[in-house]
C-alpha positions, 0 to 999 in steps of 0.5 A: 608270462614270458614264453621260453626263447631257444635256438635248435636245428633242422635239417633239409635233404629234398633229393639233395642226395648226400648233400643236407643243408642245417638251420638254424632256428630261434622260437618263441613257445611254439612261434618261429622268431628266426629261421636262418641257416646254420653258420657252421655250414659252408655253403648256404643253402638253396631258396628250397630249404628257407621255405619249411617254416611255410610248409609247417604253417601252410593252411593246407597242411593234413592235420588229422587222420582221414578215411574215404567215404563212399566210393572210389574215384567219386569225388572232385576230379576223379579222385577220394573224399575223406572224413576225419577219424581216431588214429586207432581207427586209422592204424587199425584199417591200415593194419586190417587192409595189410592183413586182408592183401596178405590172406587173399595173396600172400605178402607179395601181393602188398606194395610199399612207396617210400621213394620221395624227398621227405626222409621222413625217418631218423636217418633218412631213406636209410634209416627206412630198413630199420624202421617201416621195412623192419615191421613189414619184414618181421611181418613177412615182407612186401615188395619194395618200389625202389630201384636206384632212383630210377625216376631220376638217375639209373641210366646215369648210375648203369651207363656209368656202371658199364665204363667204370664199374661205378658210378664215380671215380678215384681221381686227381684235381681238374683246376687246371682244366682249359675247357669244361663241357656241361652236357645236358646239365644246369647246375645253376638252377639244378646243381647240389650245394657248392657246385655253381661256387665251384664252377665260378671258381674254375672260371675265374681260374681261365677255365672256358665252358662248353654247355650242351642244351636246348635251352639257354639256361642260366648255366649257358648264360652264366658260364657258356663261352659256347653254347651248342642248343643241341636237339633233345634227345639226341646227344649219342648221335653228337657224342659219336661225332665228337669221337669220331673227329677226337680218333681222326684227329689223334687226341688221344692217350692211346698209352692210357687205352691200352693200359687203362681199357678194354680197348686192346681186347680182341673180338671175334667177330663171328660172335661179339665175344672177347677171345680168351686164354684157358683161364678166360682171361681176354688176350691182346696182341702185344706189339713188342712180344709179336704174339697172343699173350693175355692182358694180364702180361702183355707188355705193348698190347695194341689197339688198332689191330685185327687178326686172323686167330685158329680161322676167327677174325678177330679185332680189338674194341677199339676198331669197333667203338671206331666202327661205330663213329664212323657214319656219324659225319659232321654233316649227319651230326648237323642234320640229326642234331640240329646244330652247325658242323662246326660245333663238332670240331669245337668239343673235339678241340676242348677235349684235347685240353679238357673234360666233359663233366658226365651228370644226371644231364637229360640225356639219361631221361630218355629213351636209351638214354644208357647210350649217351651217358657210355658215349660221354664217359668213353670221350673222356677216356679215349681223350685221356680226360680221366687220370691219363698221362694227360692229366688235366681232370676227372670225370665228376669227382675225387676221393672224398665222396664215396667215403661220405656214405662210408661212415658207418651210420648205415652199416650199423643201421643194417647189421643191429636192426633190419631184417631180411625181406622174405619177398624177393619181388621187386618192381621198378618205381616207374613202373607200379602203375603197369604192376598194378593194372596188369598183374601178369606184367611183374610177378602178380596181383597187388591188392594194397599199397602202403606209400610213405614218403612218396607222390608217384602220380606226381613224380612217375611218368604216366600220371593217369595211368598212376591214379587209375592204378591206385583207384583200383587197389583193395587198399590203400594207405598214405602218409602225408603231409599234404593232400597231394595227388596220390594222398587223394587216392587212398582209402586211409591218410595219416598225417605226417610231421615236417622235418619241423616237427621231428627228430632226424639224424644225417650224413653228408658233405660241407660242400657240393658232393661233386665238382668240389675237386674243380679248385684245389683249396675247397677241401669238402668236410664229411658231416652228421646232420641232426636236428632234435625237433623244433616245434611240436607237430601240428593237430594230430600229425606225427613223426613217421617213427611214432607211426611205425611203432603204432602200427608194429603194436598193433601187428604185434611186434611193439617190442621190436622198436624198444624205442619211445621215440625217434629221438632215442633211437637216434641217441641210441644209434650214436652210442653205437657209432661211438663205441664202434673201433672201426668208425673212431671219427664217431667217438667224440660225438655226442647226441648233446653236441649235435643238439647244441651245433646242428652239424658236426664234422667228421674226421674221416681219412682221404680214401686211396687216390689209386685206379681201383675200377670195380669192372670185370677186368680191372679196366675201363669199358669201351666194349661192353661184351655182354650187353644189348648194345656193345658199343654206344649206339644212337636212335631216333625218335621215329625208331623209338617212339610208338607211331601215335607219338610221331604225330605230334610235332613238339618235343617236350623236355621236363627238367627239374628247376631251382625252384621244385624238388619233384613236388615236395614244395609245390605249396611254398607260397615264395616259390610259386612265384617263380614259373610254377606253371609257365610253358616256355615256347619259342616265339616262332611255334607260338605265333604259329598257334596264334598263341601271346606271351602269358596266353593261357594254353592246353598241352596235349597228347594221347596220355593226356592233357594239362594247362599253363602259362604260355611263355613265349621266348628265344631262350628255347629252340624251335619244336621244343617246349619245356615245362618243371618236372612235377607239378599238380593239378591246379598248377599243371603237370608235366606228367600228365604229358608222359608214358612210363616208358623205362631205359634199359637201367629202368629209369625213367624217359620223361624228355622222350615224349612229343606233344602239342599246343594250343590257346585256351 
């Protein structure tokens, strides 16, 4: 008998963001004959996503529903032992240890996990509110670890936040750049889709790059017409450097300034505040008028002036931002930086003809790593690299972006079916662990979890602290595909589906979601990502849609997911779209057009090119009236680290490599070819601790220890070892080496952390 020969589409989004990439894939019965990617796509998708056929297949895959025997903590390495079980068995635990938290202390005492590159559910992580959150919700709520993915990129949304008012800008094309500066950044191994090709495309335009990095990546070694091996950690310190040659040597648009920023605005320096009118309105003193009037009016308002007003000295944010530059020397820049002066006056020249392109660099991974993200985006802006009279680039991107999540999906999503959470309890994602074992910390006992789409003790910073915490909870409850670290935590294991195995709907860009602007004719499309499922789950597995309604049944709210599947609910949410007058690029899609191509483009107009800054005042923000640090500000190691971590000498950097997204693929065969568990050293440390290329070697520290491959190379500067973010026991973990420290913006500090080494 012939088996049934189809092709159908899945999609992959691992923490791609707004980037999803579409395959194409053919099947005999329930074999994959072909597995390749969408041609519709414009950019071909990374080595990541050409793994999920493995995933489906891989032996180690959860299969059934699983419940721990004996007690906590007891089995291999300090972690659960499971038995297999009925998924009544396992929905009615889950739905009885939910209950049991809530009597005990009320729904705020029950922690939902659903930050991971799963997506999982129709819609992706939006899609979460109107699934799992809207039960939890009808049920009376739980608190909700989620906090602008503060694992990854909070201090580079906040940082961001505080000089524009978002986290991107409205701006013009950059193909005219002469210089780029990738700070703390790796797009060639790290970048979203398209990136790279439009890098290579300035390049091959004449524009030259600048990368700022302790390491020569990829990047530098593609890319870098200078490479600065910068000193981890300590990029506000050149930041401020830069800009105090950039005022020195007037590279500036003070036009732009005065106009554009805050940099007129008067202080009191008695005070740090803003002097204002009767209306609140800053005032500025305005050189043609020769008097106080507000910004609001002023015609010539200056900004490099003090004044004596009604007995208060007063100056404007541009003198103190200058102020602030001014201990910061070529020659202290090279001591604390670890690089020559000269590297200094190199970005300060680029600046005058180009831009540093502000990403989720490491930089914002560390301690006060807000600093550096304000510093990086007010070099821009005193350049007038960002829309000045200048005009030769933006920041990151133009109008196109923030329009991809403005589709419409997500508004319908919120508006027809999530319900508002009665817990208004929040917890940091790095921070559940502390939550956990100290109840005073964040607002009281939690007593049960329920993670979905998540890995924390593989993700978070403090990996033992993380397991001990989840050790302790009364119950505890995992959606898995595999049995990662936190899945070996949990009293229940349901058996999650691959995005093989389920239907999913979203949204996007044809091309990288930035940077696409860096060459004029790669117009970025605006597309729907859909995928109906393309084999069936494996054993007991099950989409996490069909999980929820379970578990809503047995809550007793089943009739609140009207819904036989997720398919339907897809189907269901893109009938909603098509009749909606406000979203008319929906009405020609169809669930059957999706099926049939995988990806659809959508006819969104081109968002309104105009300054339209989401600030206070309308301006962008050098001076920052009302925060912890006014002006940008660097600090050391030694001032912010606890004692017991200066002893160690080593300083460890833990990005995220081409090969991993946190631990989503750390059992895709092809890809654990490619340094998984490789410690890269330089030379002269290794030789140091008697320690040879591919020695085997314990790193350590006072949060704990993990073992690696010693690669040992001149790739990497002296005092610094790097290792990939995530990771597990059996192929090492960097976040076994890392406190859960949090910046000001709650992200994590995971380049903050010193270590030492040793051969095993």
């Amino acid at each position: 008998m012939n088996e049934l020969k189809r092709t159908t589409f899945t999609t992959c989004s691992p923490h791609c963001g707004n980037n999803p990439c579409s395959f194409e894939v053919e099947t005999k019965g329930e074999e994959i004959s072909s597995f390749r990617a969408n041609p519709r796509m414009d950019i071909k998708p990374c080595i990541k996503g050409f793994q999920i056929p493995d995933r489906y297949n891989h032996p180690d895959r959860i299969l059934y529903p699983m419940k721990r025997i004996g007690k906590k903590g007891s089995g291999k390495n300090g972690y659960n032992t499971f038995e297999r079980i009925s998924w009544d068995e396992a929905i009615t635990s889950i739905a009885d240890g939910l209950n049991a938290a809530k009597v005990k202390s009320g729904n705020d005492s029950i922690l939902l996990y659903n930050y991971s590159s799963q997506h999982t559910l129709p819609g992706g992580r939006d899609g979460a509110p109107a699934t799992i959150m809207r039960l939890l919700n009808l049920w009376g709520g739980a608190i909700e670890a989620f906090n602008r993915g503060s694992l990854c990129w909070s201090a580079f949304l906040g940082g961001s936040d505080d000089v524009l008012g978002q986290w991107q800008i409205k701006n013009k094309k950059s193909d005219n750049c002469d210089w780029i500066i990738l700070w703390g950044n790796n797009p060639v191994e790290t970048g979203y889709r398209g990136l790279t090709q439009s890098l290579q495309e300035a390049k091959r335009k004449g524009t030259k790059f600048i990368v700022i990095d302790p390491m020569k990546t990829k990047t530098v070694q593609r890319f870098a017409d200078i490479h600065i091996p910068i000193e981890p950690s300590t990029d506000t310190a050149l930041a401020l450097g830069v800009l105090k040659i950039v005022l020195e040597e007037q590279y500036l648009d003070k036009d732009f300034l005065a106009k554009r920023t805050n940099a007129p605005f008067l202080v009191k320096k008695s005070t740090g505040k803003f002097i204002t009118d009767r209306n609140g309105d800053p005032l500025v003193w305005d050189e043609k008028l020769d008097a106080l009037v507000s910004y609001k009016v002023s015609q010539k308002p200056m900004i490099d002036t003090e004044k004596n007003i009604n007995g208060e000295k007063c100056t404007t944010s541009f003198k103190l931002l200058q102020n602030a530059s001014q201990k910061w020397t070529e020659e202290a820049v090279e001591k604390e930086c670890g690089i020559p002066s000269s590297s200094v006056h190199q970005i300060a020249y680029a600046l005058k003809n180009g831009k540093i392109i502000v990403y989720y660099g490491a930089y914002q991974r560390t301690l006060k790593g807000e600093n550096a993200v304000r510093a990086l985006h007010i070099l821009n802006l005193i350049s007038g690299a960002i829309d000045g009279v200048i005009n030769h680039g933006s920041t990151y991107t133009d109008t196109h972006f923030d329009r991809a999540t403005e589709s419409g999906l997500s508004k319908i999503m919120a508006e027809n079916w999530s319900v508002p959470n009665p817990v208004k309890r929040t917890i940091p994602v790095g921070k559940i662990a502390e939550a956990i074992l100290n109840p005073d910390s964040y607002g009281g006992a939690i007593h049960a979890g329920l993670f979905m789409w998540g890995n924390p003790i593989g993700q978070g910073g403090n990996s033992n602290k993380t397991k001990k915490a989840l050790l302790s909870l009364d119950f505890c409850a995992v959606s898995e595909i595999f049995l990662t670290p936190t899945a070996k935590c949990a009293d229940i294991i349901i058996p999650a589906s691959t995005w093989l195995e389920r239907s999913t709907i979203t949204e996007g860009m044809s091309v990288g979601a930035t940077f696409y602007h860096l060459i004029e004719e790669r117009k970025p499309k605006h597309q729907i990502f859909y995928s109906p499922g393309v084999l069936k789950p494996l054993g007991e597995s099950k989409d996490d849609f069909d999980f929820v309604c379970l578990l809503a049944e047995k809550m007793g709210f089943r009739k609140e997911f009207p819904w036989a599947d997720s398919k339907q609910w897809i189907e269901n949410l893109v009938d909603l779209a098509r009749k909606d007058s406000r979203f008319p690029w929906f009405e020609k899609i169809t669930t059957e057009k999706l099926e049939k191509n995988g990806v659809l483009t959508l006819d969104i107009p081109r968002a309104n090119s105009s300054w339209d800054l989401k600030t206070k005042h309308g301006r962008a923000q050098i001076y920052f009236e009302n925060k912890t640090h006014s002006v940008p500000e660097y600090f050391s190691s030694e001032e912010l680290l606890e004692s017991k971590q200066m002893k160690y000498p080593l300083k460890l950097i833990t990005p995220k490599t081409y090969f991993r997204a946190s631990s989503t693929f750390n059992n895709a065969n092809k890809l654990l070819r490619h340094d998984f568990n490789v410690a890269t050293i330089n030379k002269e440390d290794a030789k140091k601790r008697d320690i040879k290329n591919g020695d085997y070697i314990r790193l350590f520290n006072d949060f704990g220890e993990t073992k690696f491959v010693a690669k040992t190379t001149d790739v990497i500067r002296k005092g610094v070892v790097h290792i990939p973010a995530g990771g597990n026991e059996e192929l090492g973990m960097a976040n076994e080496l890392t406190g859960d420290m949090l910046s000001e913006y709650e992200n994590a500090t995971f380049n903050s952390y010193r270590i030492e080494l040793e051969r095993i």
